[in-house]
N, C-alpha and C positions, 0 to 999 in steps of 0.2 A: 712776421711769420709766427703763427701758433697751434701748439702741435696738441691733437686731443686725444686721448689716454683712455681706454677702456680695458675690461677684465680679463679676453681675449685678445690672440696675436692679430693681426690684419690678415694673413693668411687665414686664421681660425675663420674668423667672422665670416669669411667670401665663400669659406667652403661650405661651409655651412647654413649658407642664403643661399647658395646656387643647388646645394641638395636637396634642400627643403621646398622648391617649386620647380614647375615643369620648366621645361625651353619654353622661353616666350615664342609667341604667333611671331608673324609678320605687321609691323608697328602701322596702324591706318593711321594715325592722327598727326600730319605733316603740318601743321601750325601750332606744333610744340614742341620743345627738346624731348631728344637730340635729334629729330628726323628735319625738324624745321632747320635747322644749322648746317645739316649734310647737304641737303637740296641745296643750301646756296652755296655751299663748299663747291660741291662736285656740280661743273657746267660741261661734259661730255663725258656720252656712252661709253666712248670709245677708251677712256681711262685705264688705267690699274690702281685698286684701291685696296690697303687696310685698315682692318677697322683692328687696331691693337687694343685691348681690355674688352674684348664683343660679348662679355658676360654673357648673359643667357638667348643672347643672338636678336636681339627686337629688328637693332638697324641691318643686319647681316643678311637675317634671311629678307629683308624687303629688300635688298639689293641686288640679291641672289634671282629671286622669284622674278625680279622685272629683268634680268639679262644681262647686269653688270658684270664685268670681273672684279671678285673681291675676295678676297684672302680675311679671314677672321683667326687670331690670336688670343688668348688667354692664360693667366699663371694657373689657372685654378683648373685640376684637373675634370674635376666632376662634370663644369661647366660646359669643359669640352666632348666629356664623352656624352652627356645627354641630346648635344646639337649632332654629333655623328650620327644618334640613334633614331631621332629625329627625321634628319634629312641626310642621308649616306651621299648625297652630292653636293655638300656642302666643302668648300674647303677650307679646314678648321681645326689647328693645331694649337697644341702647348707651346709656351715661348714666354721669353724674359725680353722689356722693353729695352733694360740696358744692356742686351746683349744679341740683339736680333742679327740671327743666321742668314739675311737674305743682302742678295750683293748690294755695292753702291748704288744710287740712281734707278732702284726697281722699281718705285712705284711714282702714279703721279699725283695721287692722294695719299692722305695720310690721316684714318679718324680716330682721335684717343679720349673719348668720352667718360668722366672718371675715371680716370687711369694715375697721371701724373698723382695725384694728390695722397695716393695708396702707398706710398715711396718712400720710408724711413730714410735712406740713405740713395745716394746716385742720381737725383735727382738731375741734376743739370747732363748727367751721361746719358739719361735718357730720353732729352730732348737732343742731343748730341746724333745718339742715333736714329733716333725719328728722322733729323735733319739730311744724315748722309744714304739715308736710303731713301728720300725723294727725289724726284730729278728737278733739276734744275729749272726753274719758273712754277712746281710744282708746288700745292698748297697743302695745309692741314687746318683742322676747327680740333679744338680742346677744348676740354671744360675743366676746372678745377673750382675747389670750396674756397666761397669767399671766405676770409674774417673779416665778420661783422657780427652785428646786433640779432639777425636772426638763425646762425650757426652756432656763435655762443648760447642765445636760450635752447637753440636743440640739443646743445651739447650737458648744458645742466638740468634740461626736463630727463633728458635718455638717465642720467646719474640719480636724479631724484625719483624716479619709477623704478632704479634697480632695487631691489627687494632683501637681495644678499649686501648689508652693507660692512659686512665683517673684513674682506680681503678690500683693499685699498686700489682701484684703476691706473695700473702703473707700467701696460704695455701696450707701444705704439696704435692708433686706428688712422689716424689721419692727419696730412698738415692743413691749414689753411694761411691763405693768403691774402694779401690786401691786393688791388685794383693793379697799382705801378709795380709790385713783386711782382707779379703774375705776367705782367707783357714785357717787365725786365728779364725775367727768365727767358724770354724766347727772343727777344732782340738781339741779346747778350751772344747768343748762338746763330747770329746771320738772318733769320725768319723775320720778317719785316711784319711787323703788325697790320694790316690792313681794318679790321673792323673788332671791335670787343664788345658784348653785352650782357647785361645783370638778366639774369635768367631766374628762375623760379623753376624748379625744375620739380620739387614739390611744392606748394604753395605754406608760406607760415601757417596759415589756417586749415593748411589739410592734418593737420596733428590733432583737431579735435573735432570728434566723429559730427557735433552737431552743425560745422562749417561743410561738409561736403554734400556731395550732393546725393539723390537717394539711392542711386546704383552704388555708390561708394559705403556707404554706414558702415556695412560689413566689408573689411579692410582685405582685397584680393590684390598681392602684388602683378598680379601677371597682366589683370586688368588693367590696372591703374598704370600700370608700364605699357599696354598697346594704346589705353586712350588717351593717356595724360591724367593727372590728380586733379578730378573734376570737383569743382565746390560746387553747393545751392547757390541761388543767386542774391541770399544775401551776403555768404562766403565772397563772392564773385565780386562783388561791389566794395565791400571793405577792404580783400588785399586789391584790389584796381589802386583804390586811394592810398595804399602801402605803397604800391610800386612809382603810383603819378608822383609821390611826394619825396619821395625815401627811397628807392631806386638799387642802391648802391648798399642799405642797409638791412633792404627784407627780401633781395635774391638771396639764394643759396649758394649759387655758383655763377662763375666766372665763363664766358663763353667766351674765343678768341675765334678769327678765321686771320691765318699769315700765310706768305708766299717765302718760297726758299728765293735768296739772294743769289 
């Protein structure tokens, strides 16, 4: 487990990413995280789904707009009142993971797409309650930050581009995890691992503008969040041989899909 430290609280940083861009669209590009992992999470209509941490709603509102039932959650107020603004029939509240107001066995999914990894403290109560508010045979897909080789370089490029090096980074931003922490955590709580995968969820090589592709140069999160972090295709062909070979060290994150026991 290793925990990365930046200038801001974790709270600071969220609020202030989600102010600073619109509610994302509805997510088109379902053969990439997080939409590619829902889809195989969620195998009927006829469900109840939340998407707890639904930050600026990508996967929420494509859930919404096709006829799901799905409840979207957020700490981050902003977050939630621009999705209210948005779409006024969305249903889309404030709430705390380790503290979730809705009864036992509500739902029968459960999506927490960076969520856990946001979580100084409570950590295991939060997958505690993810747990008791699923029903029983009921699934969830998470993601959480690997520790490895390409979260630590992100974590020392972000430090060596900060500019102010006077005040020393010395409040929580995130944990990371290695492979067997990350499905110990949820085993440990009854959740039976069924499938886990090294995801890219940004590509190592989308950090530097000359690896993406040419809609991307100029850096638009909202974009880059409904299409996916598209590289050129010589970007394309280098992280491929990242992932064919190293897999486990140049994902970003940790993708899990488990079943409630």
């Amino acid at each position: 487990m290793r925990i990365t430290y930046r200038k801001a609280t974790n709270k600071d940083y969220w609020t202030k990413r989600w102010s600073d861009i619109p509610a994302d669209e509805p997510m088109k590009n379902d053969s990439v995280y997080p939409l590619k992992y829902a889809k195989q999470t969620i195998d009927s209509k006829n469900g109840k789904i939340l998407e707890a941490g639904c930050g600026a709603g990508r996967i929420l509102r494509y859930y919404k707009n096709n006829g799901y039932d799905i409840i979207g959650m957020d700490f981050i107020e902003a977050a939630v009142n621009k999705l209210k603004a948005v779409d006024p029939e969305l249903k889309v509240e404030s709430g705390d993971i380790t503290q979730l107001k809705y009864d036992n066995e509500t739902f029968d999914y459960v999506l927490a797409f960076g969520l856990f990894h946001n979580l100084e403290h409570n950590l295991n109560k939060a997958v505690q309650e993810s747990y008791r508010v699923l029903k029983k045979g009921g699934k969830i897909c998470a993601s959480f930050r690997a520790d490895n080789i390409q979260t630590r370089f992100t974590d020392w490029l972000t430090e060596y581009r900060d500019q102010n090096k006077e005040k020393k980074a010395a409040l929580f931003h995130k944990m990371n995890l290695t492979r067997s922490e990350f499905i110990d955590l949820f085993e440990r709580n009854n959740i039976n691992v069924e499938y886990i995968d090294y995801v890219e969820n940004m590509p190592f090589l989308y950090k530097f503008p000359f690896f993406r592709s040419k809609t991307h140069k100029i850096f638009n999160e909202n974009i880059a969040r409904k299409e996916g972090y598209q590289l050129s295709p010589v970007g394309t062909m280098i992280q491929k041989k990242f992932m064919k070979y190293f897999p486990a060290q140049f994902c970003n994150i940790f993708v899990i899909i488990g079943q409630k026991n």
